[in-house]
N, C-alpha and C positions, 0 to 999 in steps of 0.2 A: 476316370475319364479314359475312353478309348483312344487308341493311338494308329494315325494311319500313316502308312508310308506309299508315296507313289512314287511309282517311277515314268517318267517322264520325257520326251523326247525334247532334246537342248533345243533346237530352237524354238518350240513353244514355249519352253519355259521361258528361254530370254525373251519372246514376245510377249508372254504376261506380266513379268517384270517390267518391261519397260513399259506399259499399260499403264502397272497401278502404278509407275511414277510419273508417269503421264498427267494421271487422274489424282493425286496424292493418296492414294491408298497405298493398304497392307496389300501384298499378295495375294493373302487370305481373304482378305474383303474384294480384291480384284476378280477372283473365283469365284466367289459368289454373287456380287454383280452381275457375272456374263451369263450363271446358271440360274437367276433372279429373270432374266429378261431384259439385261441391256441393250443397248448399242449395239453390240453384232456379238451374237451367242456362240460359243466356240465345242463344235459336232464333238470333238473332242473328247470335250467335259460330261456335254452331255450322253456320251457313249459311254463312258466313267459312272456315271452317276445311275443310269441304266445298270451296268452290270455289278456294281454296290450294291444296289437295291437287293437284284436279283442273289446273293449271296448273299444278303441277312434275310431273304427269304427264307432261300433253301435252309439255314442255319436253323431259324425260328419251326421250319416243318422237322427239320431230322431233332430239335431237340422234346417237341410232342411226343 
């Protein structure tokens, strides 16, 4: 299993935190709810998730 580590700006994280306890969710599942099409989708994640992609792109091209 791959392993990611983000880094994060503190008060988004304590506002997805207190999200998924909000919503009784994991973090994790708080995350992916919002990148799912919740509630209100946080530019954030999806700017994250954008340039993830975009870097197991490039990875997948440089290892052809």
């Amino acid at each position: 299993m791959a392993r990611l580590i983000l880094e994060i700006d503190a008060q988004l994280y304590r506002l997805l935190k207190s999200s998924a306890e909000t919503n009784h969710l994991s973090l994790e599942e708080e995350c992916c709810r919002r990148l799912g099409g919740g509630e209100r989708r946080s530019r954030y994640l999806l700017a994250l998730l954008a340039e993830l992609r975009a870097e197991d792109e490039q990875r997948r091209a440089n290892s052809r």
